[in-house]
N, C-alpha and C positions, 0 to 999 in steps of 0.2 A: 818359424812362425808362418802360418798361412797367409794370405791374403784376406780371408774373410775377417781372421781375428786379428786383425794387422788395427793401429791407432786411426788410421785412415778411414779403412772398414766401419770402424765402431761408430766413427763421428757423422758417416755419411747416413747408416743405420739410423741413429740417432738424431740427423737433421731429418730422414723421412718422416719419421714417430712424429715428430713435433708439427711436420708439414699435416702431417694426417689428425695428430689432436686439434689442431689451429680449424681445419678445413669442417672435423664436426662440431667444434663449439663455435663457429660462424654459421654454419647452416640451423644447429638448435638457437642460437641468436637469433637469426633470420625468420626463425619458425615460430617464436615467442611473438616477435612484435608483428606479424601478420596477425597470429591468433589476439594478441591486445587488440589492434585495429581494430580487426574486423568485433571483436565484442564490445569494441566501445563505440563504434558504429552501429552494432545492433541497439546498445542498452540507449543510443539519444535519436532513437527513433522508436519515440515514443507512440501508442494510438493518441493521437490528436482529439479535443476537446469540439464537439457541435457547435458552430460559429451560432447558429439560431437559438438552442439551448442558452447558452452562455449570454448571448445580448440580452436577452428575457429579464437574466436574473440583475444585470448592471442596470436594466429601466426599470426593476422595482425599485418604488419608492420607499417601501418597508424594508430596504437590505443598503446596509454599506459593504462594500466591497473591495479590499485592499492588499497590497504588495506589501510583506514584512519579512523580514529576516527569517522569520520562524515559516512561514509559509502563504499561504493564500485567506486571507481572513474574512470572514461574513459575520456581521454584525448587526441587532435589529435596528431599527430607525424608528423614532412617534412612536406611536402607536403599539408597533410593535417589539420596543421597546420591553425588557425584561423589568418586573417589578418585583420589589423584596430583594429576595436569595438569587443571586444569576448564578447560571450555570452554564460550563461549556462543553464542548465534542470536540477531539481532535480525531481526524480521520486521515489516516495513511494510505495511501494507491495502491492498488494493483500492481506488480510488475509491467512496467513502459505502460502506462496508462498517465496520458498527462493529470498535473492535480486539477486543471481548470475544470476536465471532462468530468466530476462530482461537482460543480456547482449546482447546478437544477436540480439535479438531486438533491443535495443537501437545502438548500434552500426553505424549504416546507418549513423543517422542523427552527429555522430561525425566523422567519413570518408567523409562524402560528404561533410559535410557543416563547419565542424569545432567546433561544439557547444562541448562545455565539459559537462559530464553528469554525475551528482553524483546521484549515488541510494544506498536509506538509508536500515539500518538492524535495523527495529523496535526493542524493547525490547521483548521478549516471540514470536515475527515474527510477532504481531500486531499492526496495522496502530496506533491505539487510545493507547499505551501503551506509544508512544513515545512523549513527551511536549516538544520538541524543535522547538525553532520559527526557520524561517529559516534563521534569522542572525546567528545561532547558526551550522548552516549546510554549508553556503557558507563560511565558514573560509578553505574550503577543497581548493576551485579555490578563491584566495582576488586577482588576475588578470580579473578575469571575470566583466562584466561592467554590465551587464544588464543579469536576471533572469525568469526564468518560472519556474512553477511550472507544475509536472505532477501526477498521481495519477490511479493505476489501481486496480480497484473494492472497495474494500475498504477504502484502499490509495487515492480515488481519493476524496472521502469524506473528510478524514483529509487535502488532500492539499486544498480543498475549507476553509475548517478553517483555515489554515495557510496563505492562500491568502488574507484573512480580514484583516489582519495583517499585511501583511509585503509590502517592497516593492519589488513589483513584477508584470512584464507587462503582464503575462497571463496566465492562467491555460489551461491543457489539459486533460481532462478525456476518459479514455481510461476502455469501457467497465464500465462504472462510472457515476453517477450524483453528484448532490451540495442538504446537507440538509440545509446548509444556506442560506442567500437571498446575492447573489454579482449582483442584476440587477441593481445596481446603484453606480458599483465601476469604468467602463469605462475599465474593463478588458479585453484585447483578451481572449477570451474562443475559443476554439476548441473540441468538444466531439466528441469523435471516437467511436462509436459503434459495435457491432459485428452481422450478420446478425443470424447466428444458437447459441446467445446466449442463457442459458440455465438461468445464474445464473441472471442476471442483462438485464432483457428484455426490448424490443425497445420502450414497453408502459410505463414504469417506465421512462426511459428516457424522452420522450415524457411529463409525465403529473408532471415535475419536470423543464421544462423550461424552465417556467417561472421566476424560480431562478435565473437564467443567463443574462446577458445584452443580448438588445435588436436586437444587431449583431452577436450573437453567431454563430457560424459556427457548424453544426452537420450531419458529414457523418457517413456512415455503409459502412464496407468492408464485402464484400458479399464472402460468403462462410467460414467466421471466426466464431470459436466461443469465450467464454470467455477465456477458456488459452490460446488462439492463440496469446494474448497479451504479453505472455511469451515464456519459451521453458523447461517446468516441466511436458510436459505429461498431460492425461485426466485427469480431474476433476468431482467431484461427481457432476451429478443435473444438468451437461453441456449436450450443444447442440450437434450434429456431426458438426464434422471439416474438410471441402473440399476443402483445399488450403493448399500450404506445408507452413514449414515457412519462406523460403526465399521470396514466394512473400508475404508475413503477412509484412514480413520487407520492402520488396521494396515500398508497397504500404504507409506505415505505415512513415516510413524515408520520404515522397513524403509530405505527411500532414504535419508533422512537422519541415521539409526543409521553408513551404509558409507560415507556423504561424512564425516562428522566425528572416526572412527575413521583 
């Protein structure tokens, strides 16, 4: 018997192997919880919400404004105050777009019209992180009769899947398409586009649809880009932006005043 093939040989053989399996499944360990870190590092550094924007809409008097399980709530006060039938909006964010940065935004359409509007706080700040259906989000407003769903960039993706599901009279994409097929759900759709968008462009829109029922409504507000949906400041890979955002709201509040009516 050799020395190579000797019991001695084998075991020494066989203690390298192991040295050598141990040495790459500690370094693919190693390499895993870097890339976790660093992505859960990326996903809670979120664009941050306009500290000026945001206080705006906490010293209207016509909006209550609150912290719920389900997410960030706006509500009318007096006046404006929903009468009869209420009706709500839930609006999902953007990828790492904080939820507060759609307050101002949203706002209009619950000053003028009365709608209540709950906008969620993904998990990690990502749309797809979050599996709640939307019976699970309207327990915010159980006063509210009738439901939309909204969705901006990324968000507006996940509300298309949530819209499969639930019951709810319409989606609004905002700067957004549908990767699933709702042309045969009978849904108010409305897509809001942005004319200088950078991220989510008007062709993409375009050659998506066909997803959408056959009456979809689909504007572009000219001089918008993709944040202009929000109030978190520029975005990487976006368009210029030539409208402030009081008229981003007026015009924006105007669309979604004639879808919920």
């Amino acid at each position: 018997m050799t020395s190579e093939s000797s019991p001695t040989a084998r075991r020494r053989t066989a203690s390298t192997r192991r040295r050598r399996v141990r040495a790459i499944g500690l370094g693919a360990l190693g390499a895993l919880i870097v890339v976790i870190f660093g992505f859960t590092l990326w996903a809670n550094s979120p664009y941050r919400a306009d500290r000026t924007a945001t206080l705006e809409v906490f010293g209207n008097p016509a909006i209550s404004v609150s912290t719920v399980d389900e997410g960030v709530l706006l509500e009318p006060v007096g006046d404006a105050a929903a009468t009869g039938e209420q009706v709500g909006l839930v609006v999902v964010p953007g990828a790492r777009v904080d939820a507060w940065a759609y307050l101002y935004q949203m706002s209009g359409i619950v000053e003028q019209s009365g709608v209540t509007v709950l906008i969620t706080r993904p998990p990690l700040n990502l749309a797809f992180f979050d599996l709640r259906g939307l019976d699970e989000l309207t327990t915010a407003a159980p006063g509210v009769e009738r439901w939309f769903l909204a969705g901006h960039s990324l968000g507006g993706v996940r509300a298309c899947l949530m819209a499969q599901d639930a019951e709810v009279e319409g989606v609004v994409l905002l700067g957004s398409y549908c990767a699933n097929d709702l042309s045969d759900t009978g849904l108010a759709v409305l897509s809001v586009a942005a004319e200088n968008d950078g991220l989510t462009e008007l062709e993409t829109i375009s050659d998506t649809a066909d997803l959408l029922p056959g009456d979809a409504r689909f504007e572009v507000i000219e001089g918008a880009n993709h944040a202009a949906f929000g109030d978190y400041g520029p975005q990487s890979g976006d368009g210029e932006r030539t409208i402030t955002s009081a008229q981003m709201r007026e015009q924006l509040t105007a669309l979604l005043a004639e879808l919920v009516r």
